[in-house]
PLY file of the C-alpha trace (Angstrom):
ply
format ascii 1.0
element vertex 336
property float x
property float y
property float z
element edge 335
property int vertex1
property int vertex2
end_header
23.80 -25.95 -24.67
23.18 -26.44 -28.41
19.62 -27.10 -29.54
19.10 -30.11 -31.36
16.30 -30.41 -34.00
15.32 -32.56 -36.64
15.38 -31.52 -40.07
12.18 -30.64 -41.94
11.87 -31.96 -45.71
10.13 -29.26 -47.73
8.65 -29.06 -50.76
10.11 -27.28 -53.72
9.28 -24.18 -54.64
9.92 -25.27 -58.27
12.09 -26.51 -60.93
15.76 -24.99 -60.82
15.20 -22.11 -58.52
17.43 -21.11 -56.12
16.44 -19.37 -52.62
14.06 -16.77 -53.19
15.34 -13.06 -52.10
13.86 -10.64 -49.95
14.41 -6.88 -50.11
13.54 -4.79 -46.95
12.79 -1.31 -47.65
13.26 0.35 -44.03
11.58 3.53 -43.78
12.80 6.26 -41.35
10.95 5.54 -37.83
10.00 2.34 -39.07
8.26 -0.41 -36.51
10.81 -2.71 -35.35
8.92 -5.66 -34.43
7.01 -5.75 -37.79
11.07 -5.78 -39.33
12.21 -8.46 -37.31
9.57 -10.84 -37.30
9.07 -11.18 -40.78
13.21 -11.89 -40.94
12.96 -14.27 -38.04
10.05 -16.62 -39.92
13.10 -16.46 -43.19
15.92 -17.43 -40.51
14.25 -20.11 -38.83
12.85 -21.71 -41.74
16.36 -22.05 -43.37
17.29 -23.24 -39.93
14.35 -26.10 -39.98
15.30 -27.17 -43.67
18.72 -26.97 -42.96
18.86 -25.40 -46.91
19.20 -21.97 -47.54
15.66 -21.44 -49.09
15.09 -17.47 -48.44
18.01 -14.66 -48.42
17.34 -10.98 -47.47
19.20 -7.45 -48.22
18.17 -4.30 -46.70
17.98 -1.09 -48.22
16.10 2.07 -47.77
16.17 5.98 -49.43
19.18 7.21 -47.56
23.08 6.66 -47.75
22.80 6.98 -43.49
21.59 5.25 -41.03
18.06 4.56 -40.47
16.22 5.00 -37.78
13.14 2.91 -36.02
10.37 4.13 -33.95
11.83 2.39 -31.22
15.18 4.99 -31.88
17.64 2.11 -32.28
19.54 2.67 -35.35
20.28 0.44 -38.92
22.66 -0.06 -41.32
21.20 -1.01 -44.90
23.43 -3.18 -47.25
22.54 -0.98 -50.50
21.09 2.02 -51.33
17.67 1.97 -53.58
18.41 0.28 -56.80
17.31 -1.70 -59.55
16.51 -5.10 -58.28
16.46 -8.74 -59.85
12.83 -10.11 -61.33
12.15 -12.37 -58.88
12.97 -10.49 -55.53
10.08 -9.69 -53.41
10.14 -6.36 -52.20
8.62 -5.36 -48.35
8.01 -1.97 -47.01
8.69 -1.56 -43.41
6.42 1.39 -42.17
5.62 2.45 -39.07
5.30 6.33 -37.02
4.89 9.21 -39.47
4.84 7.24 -42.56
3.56 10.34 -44.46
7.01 11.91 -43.57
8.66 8.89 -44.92
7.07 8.78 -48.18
9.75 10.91 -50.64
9.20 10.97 -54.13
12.71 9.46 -54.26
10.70 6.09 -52.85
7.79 6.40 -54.74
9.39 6.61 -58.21
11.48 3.92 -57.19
8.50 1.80 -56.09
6.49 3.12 -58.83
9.51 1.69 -61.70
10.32 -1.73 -59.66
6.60 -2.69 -59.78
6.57 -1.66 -63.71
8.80 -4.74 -63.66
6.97 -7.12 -62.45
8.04 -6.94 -58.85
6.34 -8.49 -55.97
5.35 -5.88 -53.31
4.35 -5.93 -50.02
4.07 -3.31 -47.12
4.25 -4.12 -43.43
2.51 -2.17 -40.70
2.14 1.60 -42.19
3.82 0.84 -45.13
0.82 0.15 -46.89
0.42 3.61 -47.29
3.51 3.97 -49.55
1.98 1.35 -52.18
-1.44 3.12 -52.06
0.68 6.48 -53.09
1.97 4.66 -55.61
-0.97 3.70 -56.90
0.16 0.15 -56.71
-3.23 -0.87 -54.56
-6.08 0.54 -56.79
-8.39 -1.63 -57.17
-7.26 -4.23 -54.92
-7.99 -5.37 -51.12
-5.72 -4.08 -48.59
-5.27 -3.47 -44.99
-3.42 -1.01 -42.43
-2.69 -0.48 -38.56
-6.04 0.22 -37.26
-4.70 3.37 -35.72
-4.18 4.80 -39.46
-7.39 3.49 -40.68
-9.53 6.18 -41.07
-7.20 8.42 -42.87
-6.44 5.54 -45.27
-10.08 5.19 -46.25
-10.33 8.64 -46.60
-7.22 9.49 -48.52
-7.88 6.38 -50.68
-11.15 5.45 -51.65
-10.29 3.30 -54.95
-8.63 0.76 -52.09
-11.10 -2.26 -50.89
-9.16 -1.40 -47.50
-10.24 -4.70 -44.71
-9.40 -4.52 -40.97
-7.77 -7.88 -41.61
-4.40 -8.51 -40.21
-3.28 -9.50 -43.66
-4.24 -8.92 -47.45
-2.42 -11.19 -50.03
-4.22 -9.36 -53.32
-2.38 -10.95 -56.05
1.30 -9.46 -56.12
0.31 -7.23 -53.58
0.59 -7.67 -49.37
-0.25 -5.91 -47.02
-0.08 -6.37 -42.84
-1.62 -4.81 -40.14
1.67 -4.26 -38.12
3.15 -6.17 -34.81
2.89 -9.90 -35.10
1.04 -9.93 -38.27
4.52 -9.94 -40.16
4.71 -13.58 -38.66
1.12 -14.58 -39.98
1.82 -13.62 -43.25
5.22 -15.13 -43.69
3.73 -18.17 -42.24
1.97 -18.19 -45.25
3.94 -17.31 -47.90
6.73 -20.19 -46.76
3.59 -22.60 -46.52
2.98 -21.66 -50.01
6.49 -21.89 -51.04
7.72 -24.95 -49.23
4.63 -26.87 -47.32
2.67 -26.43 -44.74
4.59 -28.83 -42.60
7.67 -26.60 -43.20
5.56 -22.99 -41.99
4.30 -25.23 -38.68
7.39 -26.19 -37.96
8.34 -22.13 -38.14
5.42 -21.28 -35.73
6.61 -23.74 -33.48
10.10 -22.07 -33.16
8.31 -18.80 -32.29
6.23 -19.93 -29.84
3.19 -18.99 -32.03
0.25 -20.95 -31.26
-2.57 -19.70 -33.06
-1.81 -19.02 -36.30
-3.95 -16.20 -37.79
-5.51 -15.91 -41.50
-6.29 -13.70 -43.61
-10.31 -13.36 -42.10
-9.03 -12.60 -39.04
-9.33 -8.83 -37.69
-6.51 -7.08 -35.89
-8.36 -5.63 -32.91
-9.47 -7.84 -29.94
-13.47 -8.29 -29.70
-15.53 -5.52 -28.39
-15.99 -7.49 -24.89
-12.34 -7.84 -24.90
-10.98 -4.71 -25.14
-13.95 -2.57 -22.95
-13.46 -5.36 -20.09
-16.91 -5.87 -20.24
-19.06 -9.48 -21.24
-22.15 -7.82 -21.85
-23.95 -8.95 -24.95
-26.22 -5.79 -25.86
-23.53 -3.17 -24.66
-21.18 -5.27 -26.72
-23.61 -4.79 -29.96
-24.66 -1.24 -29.31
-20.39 0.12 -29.01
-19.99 -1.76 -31.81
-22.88 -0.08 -33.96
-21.54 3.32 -32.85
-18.07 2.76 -34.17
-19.70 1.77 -37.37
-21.44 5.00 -38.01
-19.02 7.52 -36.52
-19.56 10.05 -39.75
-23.55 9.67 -38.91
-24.19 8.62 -35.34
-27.26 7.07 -33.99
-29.68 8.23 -31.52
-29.49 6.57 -28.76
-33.03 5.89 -28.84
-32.31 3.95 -31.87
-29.82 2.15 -30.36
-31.65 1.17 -27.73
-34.32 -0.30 -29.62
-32.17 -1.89 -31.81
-31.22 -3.98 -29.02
-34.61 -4.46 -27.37
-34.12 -1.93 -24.70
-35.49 1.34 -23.35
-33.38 4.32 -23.56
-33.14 4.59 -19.71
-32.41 0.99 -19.57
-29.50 1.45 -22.61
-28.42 4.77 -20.23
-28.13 2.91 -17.01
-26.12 -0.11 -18.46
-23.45 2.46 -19.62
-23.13 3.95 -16.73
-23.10 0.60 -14.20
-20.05 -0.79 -16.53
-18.38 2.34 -18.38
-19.04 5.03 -15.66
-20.59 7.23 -18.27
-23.97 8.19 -20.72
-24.51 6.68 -24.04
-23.52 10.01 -25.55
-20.67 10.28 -23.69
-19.14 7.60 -24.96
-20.45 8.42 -28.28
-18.92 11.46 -28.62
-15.52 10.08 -27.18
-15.29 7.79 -30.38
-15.77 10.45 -32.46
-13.55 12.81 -31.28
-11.04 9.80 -31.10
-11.42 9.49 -34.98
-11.47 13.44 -35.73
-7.92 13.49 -34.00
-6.60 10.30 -36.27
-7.75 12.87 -39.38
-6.15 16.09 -37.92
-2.88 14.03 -37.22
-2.55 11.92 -40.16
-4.36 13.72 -43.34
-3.90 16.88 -44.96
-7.85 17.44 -44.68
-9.67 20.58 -43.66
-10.66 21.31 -39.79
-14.21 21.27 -41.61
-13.85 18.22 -43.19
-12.49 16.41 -40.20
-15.81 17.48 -38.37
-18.25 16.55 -41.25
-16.55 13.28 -41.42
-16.80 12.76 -37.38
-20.35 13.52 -37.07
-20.28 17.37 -36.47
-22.60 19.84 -38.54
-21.22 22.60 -37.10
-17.39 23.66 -36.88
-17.81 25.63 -34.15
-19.38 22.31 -32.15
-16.90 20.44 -33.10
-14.26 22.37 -32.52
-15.92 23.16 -28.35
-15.97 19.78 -27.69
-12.57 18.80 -29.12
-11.06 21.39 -26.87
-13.25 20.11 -23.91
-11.68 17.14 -23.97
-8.45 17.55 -25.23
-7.52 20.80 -23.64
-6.52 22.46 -27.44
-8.65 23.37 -30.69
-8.56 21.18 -33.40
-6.55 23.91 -35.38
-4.13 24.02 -32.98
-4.00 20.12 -32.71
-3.40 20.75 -37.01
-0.90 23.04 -36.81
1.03 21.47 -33.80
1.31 18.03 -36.06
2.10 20.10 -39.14
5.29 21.47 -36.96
6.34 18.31 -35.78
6.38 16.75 -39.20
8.45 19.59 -40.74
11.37 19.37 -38.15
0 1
1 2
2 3
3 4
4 5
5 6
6 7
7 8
8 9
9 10
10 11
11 12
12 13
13 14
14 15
15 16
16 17
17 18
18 19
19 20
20 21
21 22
22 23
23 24
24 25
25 26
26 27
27 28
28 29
29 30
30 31
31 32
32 33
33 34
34 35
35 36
36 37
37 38
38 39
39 40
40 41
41 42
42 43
43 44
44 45
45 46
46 47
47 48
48 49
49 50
50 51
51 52
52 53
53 54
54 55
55 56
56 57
57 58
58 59
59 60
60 61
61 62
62 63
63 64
64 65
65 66
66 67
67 68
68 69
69 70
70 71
71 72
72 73
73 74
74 75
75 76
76 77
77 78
78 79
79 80
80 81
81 82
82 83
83 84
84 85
85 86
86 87
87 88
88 89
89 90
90 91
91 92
92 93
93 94
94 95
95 96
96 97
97 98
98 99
99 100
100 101
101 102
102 103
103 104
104 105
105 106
106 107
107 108
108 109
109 110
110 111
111 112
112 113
113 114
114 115
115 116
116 117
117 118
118 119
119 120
120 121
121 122
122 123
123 124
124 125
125 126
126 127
127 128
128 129
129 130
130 131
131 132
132 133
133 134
134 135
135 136
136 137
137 138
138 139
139 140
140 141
141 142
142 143
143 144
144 145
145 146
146 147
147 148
148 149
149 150
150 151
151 152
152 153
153 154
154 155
155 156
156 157
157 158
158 159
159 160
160 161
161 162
162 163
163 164
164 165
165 166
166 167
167 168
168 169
169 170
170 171
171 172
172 173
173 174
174 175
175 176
176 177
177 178
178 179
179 180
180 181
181 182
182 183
183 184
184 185
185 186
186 187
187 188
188 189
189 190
190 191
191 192
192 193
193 194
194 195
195 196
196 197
197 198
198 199
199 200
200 201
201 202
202 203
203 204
204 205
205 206
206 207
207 208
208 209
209 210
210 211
211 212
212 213
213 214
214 215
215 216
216 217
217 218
218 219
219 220
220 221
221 222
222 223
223 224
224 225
225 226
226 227
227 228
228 229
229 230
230 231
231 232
232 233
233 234
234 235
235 236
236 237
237 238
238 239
239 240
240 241
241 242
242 243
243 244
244 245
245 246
246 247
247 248
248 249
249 250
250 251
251 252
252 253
253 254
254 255
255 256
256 257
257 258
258 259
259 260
260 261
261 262
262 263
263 264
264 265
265 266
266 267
267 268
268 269
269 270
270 271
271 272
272 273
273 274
274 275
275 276
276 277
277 278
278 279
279 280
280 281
281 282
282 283
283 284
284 285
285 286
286 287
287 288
288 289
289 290
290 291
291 292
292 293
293 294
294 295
295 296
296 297
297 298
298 299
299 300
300 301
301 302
302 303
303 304
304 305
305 306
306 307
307 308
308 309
309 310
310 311
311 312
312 313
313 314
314 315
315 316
316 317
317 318
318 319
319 320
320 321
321 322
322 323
323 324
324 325
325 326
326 327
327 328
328 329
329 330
330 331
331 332
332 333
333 334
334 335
């Protein structure tokens, strides 16, 4: 059965232009949900206008097929090329995206934002533009999973944990659904917000997010736990992961004793304060060893760990390997 809708009357974007084009840059192992949503808000809002107002190409840095993370595999309509003024060019990152990042692309980026280009990156992509140099200076965000080696790698980026950054002629998403969020906004900006409801609508998107809104759920949220003071004391440790807090400190800083702080960790989280201290940091020294080229002593000064040889005893405690192992396991897999 056909779906009927009403058509939506938009506003123009201006004064004798036609539909604006999109160019998606797919990059090998790219995330496939950050891809498709952004091409589903374009689709359905030419759909609700009944106009064409957006057209798309695909292209990427290879004459094959390309490849998502999900292993399903893409055709692009043209290969990397020069593109008109007034295209808007989107990265589509995702697994690896260090891999991804050929100086083929990078020139090309590099020369197509010399031209005035619009430039966005979805997911991982981010990384690309920062490469580039394309996001010096400006605000920006990334997966949360590839946070950490962002800031490190590049400092002269105001990098946010926001879901998305519009900085100018610069975007940036988090990944996921965010592709969706920031569409929303650019066809709101394009065509009226009546026009970018309508969109949400379509997708079954009820809460539409903004750019203050952070990409990970709440503390509470994603530990299971409603606990006010546990809450605020997890979230001060994964604020000061390079140097960590006593939890003495901690505990005071929440108006508790330390045997009181030690005995609400272990009633909801079935382990010590410093347990679960030390599991966040080892968390982050294994985002550096997998996705930066820094040193084993670096990662450890960075994670909290004076000592190399500490670091690197409780790394393989709890991850059954050394951390220089861990680096030259990674280093492997990237060169295959």
């Amino acid at each position: 059965m056909q779906k009927q809708m009403s058509r939506i009357d938009v506003e123009p974007r201006g004064t004798g232009e036609g539909p604006r084009r999109f160019v998606f840059v797919l990059l090998e192992n790219f995330s496939l949900l950050s891809y498709a949503a952004a091409v589903e808000c374009l689709r359905i809002a030419n759909r609700m206008a009944s106009a064409p107002l957006y057209e798309w190409i695909v292209t990427a840095d290879t004459d094959e097929l390309v490849s998502c993370s999900a292993g399903s595999r893409f055709q692009v309509d043209q290969p990397l090329g020069e593109l008109n003024r007034d295209d808007t060019v989107l990265l589509c990152g995702g697994a690896e995206i260090q891999k991804a990042t050929t100086k083929r692309l990078l020139n090309w980026v590099r020369r197509e934002a010399r031209r005035g280009l619009r430039m966005g990156g979805l997911c991982t992509a981010a990384y690309v533009l920062a490469r580039a140099g394309l996001l010096d200076g400006k605000r920006a965000t990334i997966h949360w999973e590839n946070h950490d080696s962002f800031a490190e790698e590049f400092d002269e980026v105001q990098l946010t944990k926001s879901v998305f950054v519009v900085d100018g002629n610069r975007m940036t998403t988090a990944g996921g659904t965010s592709s969706i969020d920031l569409m929303l906004k650019v066809i709101a900006a394009d065509h009226g917000e009546k026009l970018a409801n309508a969109v949400a609508d379509q997708l079954i998107y009820s809460a539409i997010r903004t750019d203050q809104d952070t990409q990970r759920l709440s503390v509470p949220t994603r530990i299971g736990v409603r606990h006010p003071k546990l809450s605020q004391v997890i979230q001060m440790m994964e604020q000061n992961i390079e140097e960590p807090i006593s939890p003495s400190i901690l505990a005071k800083e929440v108006g508790m004793s330390t045997r009181q702080l030690e005995r609400l960790f272990r009633r909801y989280l079935n382990r010590s304060p410093k347990r679960y201290y030390m599991e966040l940091r080892l968390q982050k020294a294994r985002n550096l060893l997998m996705q930066t080229d820094m040193t084993v002593i670096n990662v450890a000064l960075a994670c909290g760990f004076a000592s190399p040889s500490h670091f690197s005893k409780c790394y393989r405690a709890h991850y059954n390997t050394t951390p220089y192992r861990e680096r030259g396991t990674q280093a492997a897999r990237l060169t295959v």
